[in-house]
Structure formats: C-alpha cells, structure tokens
N, C-alpha and C positions, 0 to 999 in steps of 0.2 A: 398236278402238284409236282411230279415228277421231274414233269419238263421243267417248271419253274426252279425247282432246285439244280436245275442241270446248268442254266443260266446260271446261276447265282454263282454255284460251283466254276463255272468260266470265265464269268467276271471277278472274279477273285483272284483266282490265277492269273489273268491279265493283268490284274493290280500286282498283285505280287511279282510278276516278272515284273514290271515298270517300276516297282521299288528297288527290287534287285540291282537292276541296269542301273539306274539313278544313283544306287551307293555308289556301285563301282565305277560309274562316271567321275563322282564325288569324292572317293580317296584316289581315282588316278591324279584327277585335277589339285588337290591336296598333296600330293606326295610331286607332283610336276612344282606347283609354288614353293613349297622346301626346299625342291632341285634348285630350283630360280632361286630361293633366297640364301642358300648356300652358297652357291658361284658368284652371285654379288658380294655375298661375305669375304669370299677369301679374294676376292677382282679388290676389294676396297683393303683389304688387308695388307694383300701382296703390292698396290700404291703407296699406300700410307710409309710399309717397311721400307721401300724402295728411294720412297722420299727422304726419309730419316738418312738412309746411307748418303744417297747426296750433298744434303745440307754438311754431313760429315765430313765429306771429303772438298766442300769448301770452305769449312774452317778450316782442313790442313793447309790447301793451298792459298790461300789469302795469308797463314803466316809465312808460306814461302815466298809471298809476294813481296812482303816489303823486305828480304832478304834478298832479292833480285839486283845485282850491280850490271847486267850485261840486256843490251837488247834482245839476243837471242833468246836469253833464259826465261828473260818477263814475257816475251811469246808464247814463250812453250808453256808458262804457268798459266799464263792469261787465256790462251785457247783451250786448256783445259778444265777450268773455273767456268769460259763459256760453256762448254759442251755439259758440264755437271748443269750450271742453272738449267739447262735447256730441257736437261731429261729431270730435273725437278720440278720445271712449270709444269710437262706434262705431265707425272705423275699429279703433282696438286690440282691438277684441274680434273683429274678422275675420281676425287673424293665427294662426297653425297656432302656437299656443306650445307644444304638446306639452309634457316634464316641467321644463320653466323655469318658476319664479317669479322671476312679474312684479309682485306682490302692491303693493308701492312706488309703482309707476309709475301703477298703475289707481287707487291713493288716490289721488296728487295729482292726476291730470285727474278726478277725483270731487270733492277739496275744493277747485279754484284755483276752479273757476268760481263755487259753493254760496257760498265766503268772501268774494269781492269784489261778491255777488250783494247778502248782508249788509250788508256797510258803505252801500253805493248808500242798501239801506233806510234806514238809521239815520243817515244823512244827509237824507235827505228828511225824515224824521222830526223832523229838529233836531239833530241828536246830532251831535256834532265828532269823525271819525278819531284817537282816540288816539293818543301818540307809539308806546306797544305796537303797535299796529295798523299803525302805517308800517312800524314795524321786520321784523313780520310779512312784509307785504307786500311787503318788503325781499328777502328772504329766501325768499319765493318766487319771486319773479324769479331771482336767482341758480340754484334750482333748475330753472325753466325755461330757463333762458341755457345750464346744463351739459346738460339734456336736449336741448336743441335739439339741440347741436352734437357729442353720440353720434350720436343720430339721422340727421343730415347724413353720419356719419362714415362708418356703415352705408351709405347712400342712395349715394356717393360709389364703393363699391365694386363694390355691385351691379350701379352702370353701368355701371364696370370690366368686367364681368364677372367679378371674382375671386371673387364666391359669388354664389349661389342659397337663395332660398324654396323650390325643389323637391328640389336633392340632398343640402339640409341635412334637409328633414324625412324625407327616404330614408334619411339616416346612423342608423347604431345609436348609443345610447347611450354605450357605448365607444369607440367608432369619431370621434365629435363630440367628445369628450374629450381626444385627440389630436391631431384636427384644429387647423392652425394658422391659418385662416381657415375660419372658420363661421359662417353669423348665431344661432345660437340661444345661443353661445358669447357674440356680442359685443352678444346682449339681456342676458344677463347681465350682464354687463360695465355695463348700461346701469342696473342698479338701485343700481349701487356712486356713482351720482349723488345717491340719496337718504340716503347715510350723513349721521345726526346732522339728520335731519326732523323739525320740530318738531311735538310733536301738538296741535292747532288744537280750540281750546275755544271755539264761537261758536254764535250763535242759527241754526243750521242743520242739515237733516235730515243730514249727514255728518260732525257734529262728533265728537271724538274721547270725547266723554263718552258721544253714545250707543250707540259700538259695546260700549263697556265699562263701561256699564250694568247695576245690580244692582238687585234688589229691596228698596227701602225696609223693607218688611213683614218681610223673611225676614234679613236681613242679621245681626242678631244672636240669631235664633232658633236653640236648641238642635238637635244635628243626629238624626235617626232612625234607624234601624235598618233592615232591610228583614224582619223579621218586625214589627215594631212599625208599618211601613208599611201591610204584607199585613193587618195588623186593623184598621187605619184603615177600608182601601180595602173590607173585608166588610162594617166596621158601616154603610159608605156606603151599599152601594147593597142590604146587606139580606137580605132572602130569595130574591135573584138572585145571592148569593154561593156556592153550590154550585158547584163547579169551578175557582174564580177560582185563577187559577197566577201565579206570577211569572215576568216576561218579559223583562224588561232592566233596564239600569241609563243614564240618559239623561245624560250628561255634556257636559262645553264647553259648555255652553244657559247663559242668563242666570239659567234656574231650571234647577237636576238635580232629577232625581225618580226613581223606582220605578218600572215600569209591571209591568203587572197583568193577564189579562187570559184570556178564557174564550169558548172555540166548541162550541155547542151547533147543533142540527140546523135551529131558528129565529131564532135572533140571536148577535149577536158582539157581544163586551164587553171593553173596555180600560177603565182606572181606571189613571193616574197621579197620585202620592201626592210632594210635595214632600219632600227629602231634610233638608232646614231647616224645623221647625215640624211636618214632617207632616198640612201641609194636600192638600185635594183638587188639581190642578191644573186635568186635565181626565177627564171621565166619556162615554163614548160605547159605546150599545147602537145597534149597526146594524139592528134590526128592521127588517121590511119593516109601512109603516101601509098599511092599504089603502081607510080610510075614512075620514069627517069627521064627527063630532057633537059636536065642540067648535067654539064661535067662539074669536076674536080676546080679547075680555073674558074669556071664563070660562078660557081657556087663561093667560092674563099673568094671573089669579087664582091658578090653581095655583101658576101658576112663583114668584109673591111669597111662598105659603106654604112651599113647598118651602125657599128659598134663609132664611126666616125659622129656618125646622126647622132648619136644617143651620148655625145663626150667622151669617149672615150678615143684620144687620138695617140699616133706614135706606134702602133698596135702593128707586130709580124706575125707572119700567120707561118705556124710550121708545121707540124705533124696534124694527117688525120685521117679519119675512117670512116667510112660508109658501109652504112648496116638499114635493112628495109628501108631503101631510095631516102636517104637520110643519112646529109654529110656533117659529122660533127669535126667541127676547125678548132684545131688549138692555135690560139692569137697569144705573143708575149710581148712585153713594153720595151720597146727600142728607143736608147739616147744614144745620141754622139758613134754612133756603128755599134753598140754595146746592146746585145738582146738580153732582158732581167728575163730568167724562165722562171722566176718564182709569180711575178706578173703576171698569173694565168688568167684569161678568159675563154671560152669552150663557147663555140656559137654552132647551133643545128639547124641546117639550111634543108626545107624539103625540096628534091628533086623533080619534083612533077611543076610546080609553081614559081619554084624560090622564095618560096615565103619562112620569113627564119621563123621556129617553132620551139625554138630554144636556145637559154644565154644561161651559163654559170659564171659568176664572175669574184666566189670567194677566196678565190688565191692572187687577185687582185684587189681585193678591198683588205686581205689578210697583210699583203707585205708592201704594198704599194707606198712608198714614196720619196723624200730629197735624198739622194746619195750624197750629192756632189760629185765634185770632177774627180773620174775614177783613172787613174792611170797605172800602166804596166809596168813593171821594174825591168821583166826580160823582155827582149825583142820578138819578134816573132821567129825569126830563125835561130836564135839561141832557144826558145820553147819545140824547135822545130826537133832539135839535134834530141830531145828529149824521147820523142815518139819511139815504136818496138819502129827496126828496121825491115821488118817484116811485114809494116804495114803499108803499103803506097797510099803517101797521102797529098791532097792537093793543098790549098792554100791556109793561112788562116783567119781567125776572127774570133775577137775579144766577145767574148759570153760571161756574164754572171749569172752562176749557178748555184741551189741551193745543198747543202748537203745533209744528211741524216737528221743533226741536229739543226735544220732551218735556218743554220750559221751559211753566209751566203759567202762566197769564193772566186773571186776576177781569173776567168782564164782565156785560154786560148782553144778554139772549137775546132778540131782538126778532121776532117771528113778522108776517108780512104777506104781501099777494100784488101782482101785477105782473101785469097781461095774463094773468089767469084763472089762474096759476102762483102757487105759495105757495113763499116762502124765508125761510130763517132768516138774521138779521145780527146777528153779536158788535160790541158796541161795551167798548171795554178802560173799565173804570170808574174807571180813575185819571187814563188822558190824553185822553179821548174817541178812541181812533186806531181806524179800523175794521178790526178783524182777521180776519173772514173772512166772507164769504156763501157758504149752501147752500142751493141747490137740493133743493127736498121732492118724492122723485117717491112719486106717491102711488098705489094701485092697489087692488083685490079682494086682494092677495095680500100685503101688505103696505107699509109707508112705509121710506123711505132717503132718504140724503140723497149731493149730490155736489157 
C-alpha cells in the first residue's frame, strides 16, 4: 500500500512539474505575442505618422508648383514632391489594410510625383506649363490638402487613444462595421477624398492611358472561338500537338486569350492563342536542354526562320541571352532601315536540337502596326554633334523607341564605348534632345542592356 502511495505521490509530482513548465511556457509565449503585437503596433503607427507628414509636405510643394516661373525652380520642386511621394508609397504600403480599398489613394502618391516629375522635364526642355496643366496641378493640390487633413484627423486620434492599428486589425469584419471609431473605417472614409479624380494623360510610366492600354494590332480584329483557337494552337506547334487540352480562359489582361496546354513525362507545354485575331500570344515547352551544339549565329538563324514560317516577317534580331543551353532572341520589326523596339518578339532556341521551345510575342501584337513614312528632321551628323564627346562613337541609325509612357520616339541609335565599356545613345531625330543611354553588358552568355 505503501509503495502504491509512493507511485501516486510521483506521479503527481510529475504532473505537477508538467503544469508548471506548461504555464511558464504559456505566459512566456503570451508575453512574446504582446512583444510581437506591440512592435507591430508602433511599426504601423510610426508609417501611418510618417505617411501623414509626407502627404503634407506635398501639398506645400504642389502650391509651390504652380508658383514655379523658372525651369530650374520647377526641378528643384518637382524632385522633391518625387522623393516625398516615393517615401509615402512606401510608408503606405507598410500598413495592415486587410479588406479596405485603398486603390485611390495609392494612385495618386503613384501619379503626383511621376506628373510634376513631367512638366520639370518639359520645361527644361522649352516647353511652357500649359494653362491645362496648372489647372491640373490645381486640382491636385486640393486633393493633397483634403488627403493631408483625413490623414491628420486619423493621426489626431490615435494619440488620443480613441483607436488602434492593433484592435482595429483584431476586429472582424462585422464587428468594424459597427464600430463607431475604427481606423480601417476611417481609411475608407479617406478614399471618398478622391471622388471626381481626374485621370491624368501625360508622358509618364503611370499615366492613365497606359494602365488602359489595348492592343493596336487586335483592337478591331474579329473575335475566335476556343475551338477555332484549340486548332490555331495544334497547327502551331505541330507534331507536339498530341495531347494539347484546353485550360483556361485569360481575362482582364490587355490581351484575353485561350491557354492550351499538355504534360507529358519529358516536357510541359502551354500555347496561349489570342481571343482577337487568333494569334499566337505565348508558346512555352518547359523541356529539360541538357546540352550545347548550337552557337549564338546559328541559333538567331533558326529563330528568323521560324518566326518567317509562322508570318511574322521584317523581324531583327538584337539582344540575347543564354541560360540552361537555352538561347532566348530578342527580334524587333524593321521598315525602311527603321528598327520598332517596341515590336517585341522573344524566341527560345534549345541548344542541343534547335528546336525552338519558346515565342513571346505580346509586345508585338501590343503595338504592332501602320506608322507611315517616318522621317528625320536632323541629319545624322547634326544628331551626331549631339552625343557627350567623351563618348566614341561609330555610325548611325534611325530607331523608334518607346519611352516610359509607351509614347514611341524616332531617333538616331548611336553605338560607342567609354572606358573599355560600350553604350547605346538615342538622340530624338527631330529636336536633337538626348533620350536615353544604355549600358551594353556584354558576356559568353549573352548581350543586355541597362
């Protein structure tokens, strides 16, 4: 009886440590998620205030903006309006927005800075701020003056104490619905600042044109079927069409298409077929290459015949890269000596076979088509006298190139090197204005540019 009590008395004790340990596993882990939910607290705090101060400091400078008479000035304003939006997106994008849109607000810290970044240019340029343009810039000021002062109104509270970043993103859905002070409530509240936002059409990668951008090429092309797709995409790629299944339907995209697409025991194959025209869009056999007996020349020889076979003619091949015995060609559409780089097609030749295993061809079904007869104002040696003289450069050649805003640009392609380094410089062949230099980095594996 003895013994048995002796047990019992042991295991008890073992219990009892094992409760012990378990609390104090349990408030350490408790008092660790505090820690945690703390430091998120003030991380979201210390963004939100952060943010508030920026949007501040670009409604002061947007009313310096339109007070700007000199190029110089509207620089100096305009690069610092850039650099405020820039640490306002990223504060904005460190806040716990869970199921609020905030879609409004991320535009405009995306287009205040891009749009007055613009005008700077084209003031340096020569070009005079239009009264449209004031008006614009009018108008966004008022929209940063009403953003500031949500923002503040928020800021205001939380110092208060009367809400939180941590028991607003604790609340349910419901539950914040109800609530009569919430911030996720009164970010909402914060987007009704942008009702009747004007949409901004300027030479800028965030301009309103090119989020809702269509395809030139496809725009009034009849629309296909998705059996009449499905035999597009077999006679494409052929005697590797056994199996090929349909697999989606690709919507909201600039281009919709078909996909297509087949797994076998050695490769994987998608073909997407445009829903407009019934063109190719993109083709991709994931084969493993595991060899090399094709160069550089003989592979961009394939890829020109191919892309010849399949309609698509007129096609230069310029920059490219080989990665796992896998040469991917960039091809652009050449008239009259004139290379369109916006005309992109990307062909992937395996090096063990030659057999091409992949065609991208959306930046050629995107901008592809009539220019007409494009002609230069300058010459080529007056575009010549343009270059840094520091650069040695050889001959030229008229290129249309696309810029930021997909607003396409006739110049002159002037190839040279610098301190053992070779770059390309676009000079615009109507005003001589230098529009962009790239870096050629050049390798065993292929050429790029940056």
């Amino acid at each position: 009886m003895k013994k048995e009590n002796k047990i019992h008395i042991a295991a008890y004790s073992v219990l009892g440590i094992i409760i012990v340990v378990l609390t104090i596993m349990w408030c350490r882990c408790a008092m660790s998620k505090n820690k945690l939910n703390t430091s998120l607290t003030n991380s979201y705090d210390r963004a939100f205030f952060e943010l508030a101060d920026y949007v501040g400091e670009i409604d002061v400078l947007l009313t310096k903006a339109q007070l700007a008479s000199t190029p110089a000035q509207m620089a100096s304003i305009s690069n610092e309006i850039f650099m405020q939006s820039a640490e306002a997106k990223s504060c904005f994008g460190e806040l716990p927005q869970q199921d609020v849109n905030l879609e409004k607000t991320a535009k405009f810290l995306a287009q205040v800075g891009d749009y007055t970044y613009v005008l700077s240019q084209n003031m340096i340029n020569g070009q005079n701020i239009s009264e449209e343009e004031y008006t614009t810039l009018g108008k966004l000021n008022d929209y940063a003056s009403e953003l500031s002062k949500r923002l503040n109104d928020i800021e205001t509270k939380i110092y208060r104490g009367e809400m939180s970043f941590s028991t607003a993103e604790a609340t349910s859905v419901i539950t914040r619905a109800l609530a009569a002070d919430d911030i996720f409530g009164d970010l909402e509240n914060v987007e009704k600042a942008f009702e009747g936002y004007p949409s901004l059409i300027y030479d800028g990668p965030f301009s309103e044109h090119i989020e809702n951008a269509e395809s030139e090429m496809l725009k009034s092309a009849p629309e296909v079927s998705a059996e009449e797709a499905y035999k597009k995409a077999r006679e494409f790629i052929g005697d590797k069409a056994e199996g090929l299944e349909y697999e989606a339907d690709m919507t909201n995209t600039a281009i919709e298409s078909y996909v297509f697409s087949k797994n076998a025991d050695n490769e994987q194959i998608a073909v997407s077929v445009t829903k407009k025209g019934g063109y190719i869009l993109y083709f991709i056999n994931s084969r493993v290459v595991r060899e090399s007996n094709y160069d550089k020349d003989s592979a961009t020889a394939v890829a020109h015949k191919y892309l010849t076979e399949h309609g698509f003619t007129d096609m230069s091949s310029s920059y490219y890269e080989i990665t796992d015995n896998i040469a991917t060609i960039n091809f652009a559409y050449e008239k009259d000596g004139i290379k369109m780089y916006s005309d992109l097609i990307k062909v992937r030749v395996a090096l063990d076979t030659g057999e091409i295993v992949g065609v991208e061809c959306k930046g050629y079904l995107m901008n592809h088509k009539d220019r007409g007869n494009m002609h230069a104002v300058m010459s080529e040696e007056e575009a010549r006298t343009k270059v840094s003289s520091h650069l040695s450069v050889g001959t030229g050649k008229l290129a249309l190139i696309p810029k930021d805003s997909l607003r396409e640009v006739l110049c002159y392609e002037f190839h040279g090197t610098h301190k053992d380094k070779n770059f390309i410089v676009y000079i615009n062949a109507e005003n001589g204005r230098e529009e962009k230099i790239l870096l050629l980095l050049e390798s065993e594996t292929g050429i790029l540019t940056v």
